[in-house]
KOLNU-245231 format. One record per residue (C-alpha): residue number from 1; residue in one letter; x, y, z. Coordinates in steps of 0.25 Angstrom, whole numbers. Example, Ala and Ser with C-alpha at 12.3 -4.5 7.8 and 13.67 -1.06 7.14 Angstrom:
BEGIN
[zaba 1; 'A'; [49; -18; 31]]
[zaba 2; 'S'; [55; -4; 29]]
//
This chain:
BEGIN
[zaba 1; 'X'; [-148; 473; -362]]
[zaba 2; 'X'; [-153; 486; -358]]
[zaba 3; 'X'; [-140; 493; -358]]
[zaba 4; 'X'; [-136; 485; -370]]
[zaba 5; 'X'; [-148; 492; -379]]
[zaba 6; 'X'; [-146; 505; -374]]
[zaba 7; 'X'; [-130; 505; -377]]
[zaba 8; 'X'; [-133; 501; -392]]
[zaba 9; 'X'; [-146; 510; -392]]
[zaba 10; 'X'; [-140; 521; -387]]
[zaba 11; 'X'; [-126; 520; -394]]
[zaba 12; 'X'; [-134; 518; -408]]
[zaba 13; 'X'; [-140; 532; -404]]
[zaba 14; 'X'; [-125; 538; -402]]
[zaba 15; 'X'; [-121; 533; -416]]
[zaba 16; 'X'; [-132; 534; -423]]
[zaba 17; 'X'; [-136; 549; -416]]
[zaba 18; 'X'; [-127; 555; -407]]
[zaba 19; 'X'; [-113; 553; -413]]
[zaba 20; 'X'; [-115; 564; -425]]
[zaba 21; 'X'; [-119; 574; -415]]
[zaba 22; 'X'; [-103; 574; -408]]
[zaba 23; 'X'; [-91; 575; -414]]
[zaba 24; 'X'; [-84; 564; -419]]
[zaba 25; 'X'; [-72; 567; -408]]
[zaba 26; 'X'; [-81; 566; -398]]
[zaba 27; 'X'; [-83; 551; -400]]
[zaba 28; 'X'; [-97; 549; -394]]
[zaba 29; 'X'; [-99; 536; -399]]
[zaba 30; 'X'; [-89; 532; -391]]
[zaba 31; 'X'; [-93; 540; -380]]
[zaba 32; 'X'; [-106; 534; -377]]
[zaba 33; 'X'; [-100; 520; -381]]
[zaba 34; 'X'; [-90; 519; -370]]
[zaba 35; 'X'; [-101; 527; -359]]
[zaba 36; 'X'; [-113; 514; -363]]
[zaba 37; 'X'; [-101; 504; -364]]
[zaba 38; 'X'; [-97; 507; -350]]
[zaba 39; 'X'; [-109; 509; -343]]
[zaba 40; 'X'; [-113; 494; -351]]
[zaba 41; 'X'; [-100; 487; -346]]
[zaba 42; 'X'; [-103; 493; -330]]
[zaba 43; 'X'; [-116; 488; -328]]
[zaba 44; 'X'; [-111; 475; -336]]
[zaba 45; 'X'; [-102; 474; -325]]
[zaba 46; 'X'; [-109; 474; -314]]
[zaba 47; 'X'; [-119; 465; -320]]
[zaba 48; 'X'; [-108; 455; -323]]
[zaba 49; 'X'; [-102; 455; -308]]
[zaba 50; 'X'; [-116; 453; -303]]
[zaba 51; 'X'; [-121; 440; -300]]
[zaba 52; 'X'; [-125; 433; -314]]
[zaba 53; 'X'; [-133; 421; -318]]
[zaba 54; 'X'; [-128; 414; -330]]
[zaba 55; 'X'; [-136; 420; -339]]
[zaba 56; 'X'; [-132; 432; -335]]
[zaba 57; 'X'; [-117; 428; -337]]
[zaba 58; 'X'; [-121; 425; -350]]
[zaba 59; 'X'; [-128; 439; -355]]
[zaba 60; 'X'; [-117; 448; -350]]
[zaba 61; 'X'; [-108; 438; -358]]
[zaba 62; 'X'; [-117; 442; -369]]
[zaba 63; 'X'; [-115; 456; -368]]
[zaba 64; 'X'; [-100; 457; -367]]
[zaba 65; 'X'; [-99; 446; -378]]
[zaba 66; 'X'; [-109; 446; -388]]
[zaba 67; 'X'; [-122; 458; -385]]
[zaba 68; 'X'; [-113; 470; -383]]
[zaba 69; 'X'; [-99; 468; -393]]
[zaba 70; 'X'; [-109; 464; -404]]
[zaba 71; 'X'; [-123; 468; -401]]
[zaba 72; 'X'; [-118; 484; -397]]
[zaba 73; 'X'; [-105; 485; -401]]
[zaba 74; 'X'; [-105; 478; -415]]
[zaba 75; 'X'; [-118; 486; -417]]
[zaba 76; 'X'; [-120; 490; -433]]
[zaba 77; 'X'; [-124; 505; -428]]
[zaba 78; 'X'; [-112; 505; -416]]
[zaba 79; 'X'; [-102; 495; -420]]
[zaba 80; 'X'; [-93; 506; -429]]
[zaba 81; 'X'; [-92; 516; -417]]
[zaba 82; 'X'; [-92; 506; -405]]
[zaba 83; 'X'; [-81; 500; -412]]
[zaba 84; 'X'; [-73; 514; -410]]
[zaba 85; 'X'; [-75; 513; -394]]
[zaba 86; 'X'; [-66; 503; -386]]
[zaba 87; 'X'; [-78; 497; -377]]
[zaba 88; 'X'; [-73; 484; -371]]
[zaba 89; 'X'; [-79; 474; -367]]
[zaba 90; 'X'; [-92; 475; -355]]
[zaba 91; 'X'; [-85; 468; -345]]
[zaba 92; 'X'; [-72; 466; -341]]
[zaba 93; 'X'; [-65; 454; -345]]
[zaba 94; 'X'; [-63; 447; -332]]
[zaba 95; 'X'; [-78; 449; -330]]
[zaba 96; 'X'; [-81; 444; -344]]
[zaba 97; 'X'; [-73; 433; -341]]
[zaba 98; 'X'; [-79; 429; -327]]
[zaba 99; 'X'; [-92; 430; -334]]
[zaba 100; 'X'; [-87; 420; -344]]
[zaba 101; 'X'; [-81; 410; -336]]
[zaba 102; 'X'; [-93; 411; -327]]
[zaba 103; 'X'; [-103; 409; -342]]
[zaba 104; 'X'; [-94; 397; -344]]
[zaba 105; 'X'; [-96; 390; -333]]
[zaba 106; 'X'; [-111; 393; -332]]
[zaba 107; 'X'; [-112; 387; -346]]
[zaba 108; 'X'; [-103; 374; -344]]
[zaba 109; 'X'; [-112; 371; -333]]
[zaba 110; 'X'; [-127; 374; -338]]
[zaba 111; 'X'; [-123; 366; -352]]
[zaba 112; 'X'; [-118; 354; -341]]
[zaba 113; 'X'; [-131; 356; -333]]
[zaba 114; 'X'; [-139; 355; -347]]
[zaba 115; 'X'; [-132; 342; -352]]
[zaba 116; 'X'; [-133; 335; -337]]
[zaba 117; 'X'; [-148; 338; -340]]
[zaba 118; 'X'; [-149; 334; -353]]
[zaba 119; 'X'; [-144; 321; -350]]
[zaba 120; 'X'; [-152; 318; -339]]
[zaba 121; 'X'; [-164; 320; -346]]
[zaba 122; 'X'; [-160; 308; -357]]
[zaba 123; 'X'; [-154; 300; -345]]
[zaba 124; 'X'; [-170; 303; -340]]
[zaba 125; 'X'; [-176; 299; -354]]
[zaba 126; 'X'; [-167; 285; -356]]
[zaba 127; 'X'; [-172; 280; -342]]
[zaba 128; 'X'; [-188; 284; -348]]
[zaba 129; 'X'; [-184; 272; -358]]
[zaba 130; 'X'; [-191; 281; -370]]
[zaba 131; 'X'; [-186; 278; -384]]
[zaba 132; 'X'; [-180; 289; -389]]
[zaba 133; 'X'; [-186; 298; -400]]
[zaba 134; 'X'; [-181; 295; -415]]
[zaba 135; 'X'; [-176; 306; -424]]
[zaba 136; 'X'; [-175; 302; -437]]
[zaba 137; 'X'; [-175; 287; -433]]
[zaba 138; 'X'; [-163; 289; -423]]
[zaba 139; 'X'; [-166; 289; -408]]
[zaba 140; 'X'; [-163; 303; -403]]
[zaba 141; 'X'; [-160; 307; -390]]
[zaba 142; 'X'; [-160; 323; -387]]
[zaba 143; 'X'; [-149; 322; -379]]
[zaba 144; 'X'; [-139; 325; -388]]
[zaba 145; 'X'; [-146; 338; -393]]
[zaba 146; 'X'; [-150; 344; -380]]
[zaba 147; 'X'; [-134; 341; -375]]
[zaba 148; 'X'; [-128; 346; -388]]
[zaba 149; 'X'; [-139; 359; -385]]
[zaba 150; 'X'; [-135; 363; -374]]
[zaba 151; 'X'; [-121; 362; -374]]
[zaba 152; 'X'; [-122; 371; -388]]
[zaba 153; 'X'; [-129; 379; -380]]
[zaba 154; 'X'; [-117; 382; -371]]
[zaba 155; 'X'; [-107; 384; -383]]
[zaba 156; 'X'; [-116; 392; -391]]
[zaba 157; 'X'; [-120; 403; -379]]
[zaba 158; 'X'; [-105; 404; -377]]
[zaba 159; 'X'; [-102; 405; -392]]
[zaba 160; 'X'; [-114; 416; -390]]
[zaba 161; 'X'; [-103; 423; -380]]
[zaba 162; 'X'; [-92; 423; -388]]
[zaba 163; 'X'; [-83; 414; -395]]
[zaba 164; 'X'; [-72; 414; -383]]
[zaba 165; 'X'; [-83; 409; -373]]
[zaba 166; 'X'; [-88; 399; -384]]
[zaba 167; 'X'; [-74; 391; -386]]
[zaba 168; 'X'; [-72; 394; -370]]
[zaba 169; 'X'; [-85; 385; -367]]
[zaba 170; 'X'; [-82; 374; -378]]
[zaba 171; 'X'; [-74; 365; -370]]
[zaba 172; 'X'; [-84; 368; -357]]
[zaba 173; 'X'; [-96; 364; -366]]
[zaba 174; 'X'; [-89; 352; -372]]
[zaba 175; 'X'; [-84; 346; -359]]
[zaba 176; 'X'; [-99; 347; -353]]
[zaba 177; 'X'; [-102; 339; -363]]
[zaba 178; 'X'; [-92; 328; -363]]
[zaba 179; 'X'; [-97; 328; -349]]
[zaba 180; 'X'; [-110; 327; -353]]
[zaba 181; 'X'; [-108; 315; -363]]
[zaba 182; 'X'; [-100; 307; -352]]
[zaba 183; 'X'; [-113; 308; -343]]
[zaba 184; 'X'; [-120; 305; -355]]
[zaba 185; 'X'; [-112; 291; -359]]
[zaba 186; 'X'; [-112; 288; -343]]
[zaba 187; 'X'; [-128; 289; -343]]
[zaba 188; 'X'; [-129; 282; -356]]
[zaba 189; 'X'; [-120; 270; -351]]
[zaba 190; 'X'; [-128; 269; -339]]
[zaba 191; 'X'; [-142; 269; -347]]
[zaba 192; 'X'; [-135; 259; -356]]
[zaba 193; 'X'; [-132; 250; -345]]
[zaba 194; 'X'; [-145; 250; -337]]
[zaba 195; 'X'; [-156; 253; -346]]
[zaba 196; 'X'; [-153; 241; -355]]
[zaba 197; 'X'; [-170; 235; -352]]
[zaba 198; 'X'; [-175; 249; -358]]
[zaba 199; 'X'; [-185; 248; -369]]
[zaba 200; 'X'; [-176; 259; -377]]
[zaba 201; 'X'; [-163; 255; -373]]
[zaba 202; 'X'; [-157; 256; -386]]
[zaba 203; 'X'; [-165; 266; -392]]
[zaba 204; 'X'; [-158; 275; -380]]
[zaba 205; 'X'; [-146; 269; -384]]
[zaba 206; 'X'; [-148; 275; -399]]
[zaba 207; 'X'; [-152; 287; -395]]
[zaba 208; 'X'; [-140; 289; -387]]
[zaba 209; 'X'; [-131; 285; -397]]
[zaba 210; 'X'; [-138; 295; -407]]
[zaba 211; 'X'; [-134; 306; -396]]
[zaba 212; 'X'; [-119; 304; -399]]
[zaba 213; 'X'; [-120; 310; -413]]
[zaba 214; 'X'; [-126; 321; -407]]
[zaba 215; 'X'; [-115; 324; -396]]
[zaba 216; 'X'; [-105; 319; -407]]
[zaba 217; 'X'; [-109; 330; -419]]
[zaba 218; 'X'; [-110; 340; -407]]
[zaba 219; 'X'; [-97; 338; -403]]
[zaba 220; 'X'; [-89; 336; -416]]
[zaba 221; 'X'; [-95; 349; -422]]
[zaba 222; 'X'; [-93; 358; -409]]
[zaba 223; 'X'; [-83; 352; -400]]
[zaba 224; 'X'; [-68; 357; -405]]
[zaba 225; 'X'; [-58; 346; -407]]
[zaba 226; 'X'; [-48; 353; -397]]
[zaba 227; 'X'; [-60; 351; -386]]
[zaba 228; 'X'; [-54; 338; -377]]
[zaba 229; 'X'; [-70; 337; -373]]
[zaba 230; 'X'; [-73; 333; -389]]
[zaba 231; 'X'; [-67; 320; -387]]
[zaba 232; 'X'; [-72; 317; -374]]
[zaba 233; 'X'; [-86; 320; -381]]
[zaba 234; 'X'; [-84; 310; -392]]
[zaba 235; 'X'; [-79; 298; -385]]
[zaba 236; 'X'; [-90; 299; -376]]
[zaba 237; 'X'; [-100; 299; -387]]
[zaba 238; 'X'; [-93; 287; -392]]
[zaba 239; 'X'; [-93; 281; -380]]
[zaba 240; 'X'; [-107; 283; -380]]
[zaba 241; 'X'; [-110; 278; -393]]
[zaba 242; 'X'; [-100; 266; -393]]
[zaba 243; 'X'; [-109; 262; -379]]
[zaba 244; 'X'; [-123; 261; -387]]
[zaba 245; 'X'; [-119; 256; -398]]
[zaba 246; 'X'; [-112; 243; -388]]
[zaba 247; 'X'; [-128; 242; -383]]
[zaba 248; 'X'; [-134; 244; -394]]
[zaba 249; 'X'; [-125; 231; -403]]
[zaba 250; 'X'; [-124; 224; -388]]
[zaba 251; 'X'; [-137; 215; -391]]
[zaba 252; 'X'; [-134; 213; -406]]
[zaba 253; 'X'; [-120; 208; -405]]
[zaba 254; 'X'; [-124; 199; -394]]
[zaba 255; 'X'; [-134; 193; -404]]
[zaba 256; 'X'; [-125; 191; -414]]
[zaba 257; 'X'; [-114; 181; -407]]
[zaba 258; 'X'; [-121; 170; -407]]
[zaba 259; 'X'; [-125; 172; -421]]
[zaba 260; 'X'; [-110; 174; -424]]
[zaba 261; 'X'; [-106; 161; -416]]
[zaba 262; 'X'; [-112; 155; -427]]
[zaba 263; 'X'; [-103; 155; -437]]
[zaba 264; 'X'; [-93; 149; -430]]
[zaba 265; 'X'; [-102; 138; -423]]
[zaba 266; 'X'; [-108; 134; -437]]
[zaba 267; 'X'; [-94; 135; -442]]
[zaba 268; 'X'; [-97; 147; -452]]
[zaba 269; 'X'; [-109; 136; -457]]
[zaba 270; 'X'; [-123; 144; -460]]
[zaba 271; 'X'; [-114; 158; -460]]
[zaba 272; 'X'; [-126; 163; -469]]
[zaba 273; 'X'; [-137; 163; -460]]
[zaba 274; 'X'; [-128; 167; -447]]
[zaba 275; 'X'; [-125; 180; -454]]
[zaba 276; 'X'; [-139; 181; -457]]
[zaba 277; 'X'; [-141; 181; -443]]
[zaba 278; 'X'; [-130; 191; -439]]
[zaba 279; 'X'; [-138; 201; -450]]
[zaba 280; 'X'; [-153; 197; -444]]
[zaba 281; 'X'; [-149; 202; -431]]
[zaba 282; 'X'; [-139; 212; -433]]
[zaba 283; 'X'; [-150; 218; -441]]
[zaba 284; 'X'; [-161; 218; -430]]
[zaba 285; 'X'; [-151; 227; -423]]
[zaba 286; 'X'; [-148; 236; -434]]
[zaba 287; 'X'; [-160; 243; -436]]
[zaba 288; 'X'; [-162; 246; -423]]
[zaba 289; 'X'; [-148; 254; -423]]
[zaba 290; 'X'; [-156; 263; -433]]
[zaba 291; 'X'; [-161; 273; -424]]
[zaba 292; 'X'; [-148; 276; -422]]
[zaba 293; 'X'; [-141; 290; -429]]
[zaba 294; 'X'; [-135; 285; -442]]
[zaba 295; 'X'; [-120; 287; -437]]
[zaba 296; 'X'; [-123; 277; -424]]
[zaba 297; 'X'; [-130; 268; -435]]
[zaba 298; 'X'; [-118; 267; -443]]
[zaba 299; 'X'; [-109; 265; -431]]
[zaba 300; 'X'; [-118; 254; -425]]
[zaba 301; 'X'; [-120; 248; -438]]
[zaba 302; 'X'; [-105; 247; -439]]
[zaba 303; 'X'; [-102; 242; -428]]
[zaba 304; 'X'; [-111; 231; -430]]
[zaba 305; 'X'; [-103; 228; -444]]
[zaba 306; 'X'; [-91; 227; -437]]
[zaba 307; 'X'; [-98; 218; -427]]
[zaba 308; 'X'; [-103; 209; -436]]
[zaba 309; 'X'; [-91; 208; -445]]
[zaba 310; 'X'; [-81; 206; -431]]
[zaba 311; 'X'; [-90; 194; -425]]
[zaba 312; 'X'; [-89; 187; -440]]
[zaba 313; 'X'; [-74; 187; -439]]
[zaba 314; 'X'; [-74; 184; -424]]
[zaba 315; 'X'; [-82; 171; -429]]
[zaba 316; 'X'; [-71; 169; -439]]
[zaba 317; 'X'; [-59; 171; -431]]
[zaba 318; 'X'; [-66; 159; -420]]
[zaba 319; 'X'; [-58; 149; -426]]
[zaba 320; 'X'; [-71; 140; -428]]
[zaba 321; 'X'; [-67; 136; -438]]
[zaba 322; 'X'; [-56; 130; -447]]
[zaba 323; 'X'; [-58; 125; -462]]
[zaba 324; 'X'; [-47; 119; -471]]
[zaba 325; 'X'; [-54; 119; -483]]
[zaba 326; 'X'; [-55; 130; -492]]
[zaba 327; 'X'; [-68; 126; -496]]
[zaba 328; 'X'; [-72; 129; -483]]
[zaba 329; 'X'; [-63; 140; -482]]
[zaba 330; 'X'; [-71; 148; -494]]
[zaba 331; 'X'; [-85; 141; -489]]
[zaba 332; 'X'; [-81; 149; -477]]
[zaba 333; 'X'; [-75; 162; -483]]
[zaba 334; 'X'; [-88; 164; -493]]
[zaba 335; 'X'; [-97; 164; -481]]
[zaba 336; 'X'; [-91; 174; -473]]
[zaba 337; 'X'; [-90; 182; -488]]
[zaba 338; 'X'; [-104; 180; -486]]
[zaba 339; 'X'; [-109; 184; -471]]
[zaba 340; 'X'; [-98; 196; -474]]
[zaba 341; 'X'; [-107; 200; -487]]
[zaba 342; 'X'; [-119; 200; -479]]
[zaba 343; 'X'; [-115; 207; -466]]
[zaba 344; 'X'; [-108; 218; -474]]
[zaba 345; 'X'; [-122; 218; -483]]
[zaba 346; 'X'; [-129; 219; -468]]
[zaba 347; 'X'; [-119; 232; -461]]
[zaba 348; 'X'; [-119; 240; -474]]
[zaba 349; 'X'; [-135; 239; -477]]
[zaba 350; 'X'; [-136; 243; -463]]
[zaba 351; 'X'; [-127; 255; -464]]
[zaba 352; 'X'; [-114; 251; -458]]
[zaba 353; 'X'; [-102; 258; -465]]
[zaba 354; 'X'; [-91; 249; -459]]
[zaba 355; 'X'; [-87; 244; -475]]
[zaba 356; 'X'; [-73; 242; -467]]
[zaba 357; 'X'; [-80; 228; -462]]
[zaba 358; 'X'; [-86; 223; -474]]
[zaba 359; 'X'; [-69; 217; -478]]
[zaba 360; 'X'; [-66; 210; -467]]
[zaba 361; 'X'; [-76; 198; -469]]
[zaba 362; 'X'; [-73; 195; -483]]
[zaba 363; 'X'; [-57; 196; -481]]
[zaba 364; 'X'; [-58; 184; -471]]
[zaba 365; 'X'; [-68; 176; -480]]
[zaba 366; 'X'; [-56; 178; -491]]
[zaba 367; 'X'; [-45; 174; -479]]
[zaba 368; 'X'; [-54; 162; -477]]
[zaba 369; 'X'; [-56; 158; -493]]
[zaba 370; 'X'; [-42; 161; -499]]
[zaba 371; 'X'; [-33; 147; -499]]
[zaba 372; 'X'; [-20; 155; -503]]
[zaba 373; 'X'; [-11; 161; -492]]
[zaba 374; 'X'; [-6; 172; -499]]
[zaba 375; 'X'; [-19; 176; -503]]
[zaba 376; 'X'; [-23; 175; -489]]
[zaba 377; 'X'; [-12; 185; -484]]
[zaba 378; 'X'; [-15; 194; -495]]
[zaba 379; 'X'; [-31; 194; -488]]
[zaba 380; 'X'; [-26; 194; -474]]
[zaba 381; 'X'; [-17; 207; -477]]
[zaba 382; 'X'; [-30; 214; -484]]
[zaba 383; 'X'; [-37; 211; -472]]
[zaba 384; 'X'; [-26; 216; -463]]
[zaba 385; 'X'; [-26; 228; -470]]
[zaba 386; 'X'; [-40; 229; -470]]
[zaba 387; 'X'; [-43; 227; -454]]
[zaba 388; 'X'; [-30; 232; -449]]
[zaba 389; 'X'; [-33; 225; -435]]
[zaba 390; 'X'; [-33; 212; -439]]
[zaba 391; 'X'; [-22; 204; -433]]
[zaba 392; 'X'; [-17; 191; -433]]
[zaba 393; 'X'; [-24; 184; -422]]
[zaba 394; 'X'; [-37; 187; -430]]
[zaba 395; 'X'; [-32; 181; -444]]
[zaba 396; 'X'; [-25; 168; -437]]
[zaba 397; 'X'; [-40; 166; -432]]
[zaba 398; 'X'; [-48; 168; -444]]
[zaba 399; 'X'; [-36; 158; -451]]
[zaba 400; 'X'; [-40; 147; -443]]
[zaba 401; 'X'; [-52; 146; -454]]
[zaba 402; 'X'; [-41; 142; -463]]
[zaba 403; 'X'; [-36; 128; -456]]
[zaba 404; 'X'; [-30; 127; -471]]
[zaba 405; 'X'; [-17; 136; -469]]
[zaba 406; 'X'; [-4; 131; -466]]
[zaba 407; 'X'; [2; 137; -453]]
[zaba 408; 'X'; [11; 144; -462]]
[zaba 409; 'X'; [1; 150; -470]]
[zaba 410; 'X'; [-6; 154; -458]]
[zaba 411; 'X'; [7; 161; -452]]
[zaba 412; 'X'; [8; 168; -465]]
[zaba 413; 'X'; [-5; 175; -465]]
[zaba 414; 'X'; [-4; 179; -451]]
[zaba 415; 'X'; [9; 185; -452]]
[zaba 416; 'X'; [2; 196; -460]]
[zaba 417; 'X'; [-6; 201; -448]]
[zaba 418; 'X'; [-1; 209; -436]]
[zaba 419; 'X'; [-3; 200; -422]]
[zaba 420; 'X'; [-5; 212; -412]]
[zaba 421; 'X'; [-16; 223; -412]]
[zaba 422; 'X'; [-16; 233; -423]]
[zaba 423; 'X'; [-7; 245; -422]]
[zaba 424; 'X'; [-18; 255; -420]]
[zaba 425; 'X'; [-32; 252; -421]]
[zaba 426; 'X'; [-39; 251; -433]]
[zaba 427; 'X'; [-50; 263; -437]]
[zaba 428; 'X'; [-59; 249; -440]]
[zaba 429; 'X'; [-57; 238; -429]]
[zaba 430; 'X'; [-62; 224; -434]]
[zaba 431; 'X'; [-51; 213; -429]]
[zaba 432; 'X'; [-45; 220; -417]]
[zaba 433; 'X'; [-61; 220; -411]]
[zaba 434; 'X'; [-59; 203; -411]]
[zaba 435; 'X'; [-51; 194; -402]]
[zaba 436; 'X'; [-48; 180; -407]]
[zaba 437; 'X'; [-50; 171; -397]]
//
């Protein structure tokens, strides 16, 4: 710092001063540029081969990279003739580099030690069994920001450097922490599994499924798409996501089977007040999921949608029952048009955005009500084209309803569904996810 002040200082004296008292020939800018810049550059030297700590390491990278090209050289008063002297750089460039490789590696390693750290002290913090604080009615753990911290930190001192070392330590940072969120999801498996008695189990849960959209936005904004490590980071958030939301509907989908049972067992009789109960105590569950950030919210929500829709046509497709009439037939259609009009009234007012769902209930209610074959064709192809994944095992199931079709009539509508798996998988999976028994 020293010789640093005194180069600018004295070299603003030169230009300022002593320049008009030579000759213009006699080039004394130049003169005393090259005499300060040598002497600087020779005890920057012996400094650099020294033993350094890393923050040492880190200050001479400063000087040669950042405080003397810009800070002395680019001055307003010395730029014009500093820009006439061919100075070089302060060090060589194989020292330069040593230095950099050896800043690299001391980076990589402190921005490691910090996210080890970081992460046992929530490890610490989930076995106290305290509920997690609330920030604007979401469970919020600081996790994520002291994570996302530090390993800005790291891309930003580089950046600090120069541009080169910044894109140089990019990968580094991002690998440490797709390393970091592996150890996460392992810790997090393990609290799922044995910390099930604790009072704040699932608000834990929440607050840890709110992390991911932290990490996610981090990584989305900041990681390059060339980066192999980006991927790696986003399928382990998933992974972690998917995980807590498994836990977090475990409970209610357990409750709600015996409750589906009885549309079969009561042969679709009292349908009203069994989807009542299927609302009641899906609700219950529902508020809770609140604290979670809105994006998880919608996603749980969803996927409670697609439950509650996929366990109706499981009871459907039980072959339970089989009704000649079509009196029957349309009795039967009109309530599941109704328990359909309910549970879509339920998901939406609570949020979920899955309209794709809302189709599926009232297109087998108009299978079941119409008595005309070709009209039954023309619905069975809109549903196909609808819910690509449908196949032919799941319609010959849900015909059994009709016991009013002819064998041939029955061959006839099947032929227009494929019998294997769909081709590739549909963006919005409903069928493929039910085996018919």
């Amino acid at each position: 710092l020293h010789m640093g002040r005194t180069m600018k200082e004295d070299l603003t004296v030169v230009v300022q001063r002593i320049k008009q008292l030579y000759p213009p020939d006699f080039n004394v800018c130049g003169t005393y540029a090259d005499l300060y810049h040598n002497y600087f550059a020779s005890q920057l030297k012996q400094t650099a081969e020294s033993q350094l700590e890393d923050k040492d390491i880190y200050l001479l990278l400063s000087w040669v990279h950042n405080i003397y090209p810009n800070d002395i050289r680019k001055d307003r008063v010395l730029a014009e003739e500093l820009g006439k002297v061919k100075l070089g750089s302060l060090l060589p460039s194989s020292l330069i580099k040593d230095l950099e490789k050896k800043y690299l590696g001391s980076e990589e390693a402190t921005v490691k030690n910090c996210l080890a750290r970081c992460l046992e002290t929530e490890i610490q913090r989930w076995k106290g069994d305290q509920e997690p604080e609330k920030l604007d009615g979401h469970f919020h753990s600081e996790l994520a920001i002291l994570a996302i911290q530090n390993v800005y930190g790291g891309q930003k001192r580089a950046d600090d450097l120069s541009a080169a070392l910044g894109e140089e330590i990019a990968p580094c940072l991002s690998r440490e922490l797709a390393a970091f969120l592996k150890s996460y999801k392992d810790a997090f498996e393990e609290f799922k599994e044995k910390s099930k008695k604790q009072k704040f189990y699932k608000p834990i849960l929440m607050a840890n499924i709110n992390n991911c959209q932290h990490f996610r936005n981090y990584a989305e904004k900041n990681i390059a798409e060339k980066d192999d490590n980006k991927g790696s980071i986003l399928s382990t958030l998933s992974d972690i996501e998917k995980s807590g939301f498994d836990v977090l509907l475990q409970q209610l989908f357990a409750e709600l089977k015996p409750i589906y049972k009885k549309f079969t067992e009561n042969k679709w009789d009292s349908s009203d007040e069994i989807m009542n109960a299927i609302i009641k105590t899906t609700g219950k569950y529902i508020s809770d999921f609140q604290s979670l950030n809105d994006p998880f919210y919608k996603a749980i929500v969803e996927k409670v949608h697609v439950h509650l829709v996929k366990e109706y046509i499981v009871r459907l497709l039980k072959r339970r029952v089989s009704l000649k009439s079509p009196v029957q037939q349309q009795n039967l259609a009109q309530n599941i048009s109704k328990n359909a009009a309910a549970l879509e009234a339920f998901c939406t007012s609570h949020g979920s955005q899955a309209s794709w769902l809302n189709s599926a209930l009232p297109k087998l209610a108009e299978i079941i009500r119409l008595q005309d074959s070709g009209a039954i064709k023309i619905e069975v192809a809109t549903l196909a084209t609808v819910y690509p994944d449908i196949r032919k095992r799941h319609l010959e199931a849900f015909l059994h309803i009709k016991a009013n079709l002819t064998r041939g009539e029955l061959k006839s509508i099947l032929s227009y569904l494929a019998d294997g798996a769909a081709s590739s998988p549909s963006s919005a999976p409903l069928f493929s996810n039910i085996n018919v028994s």
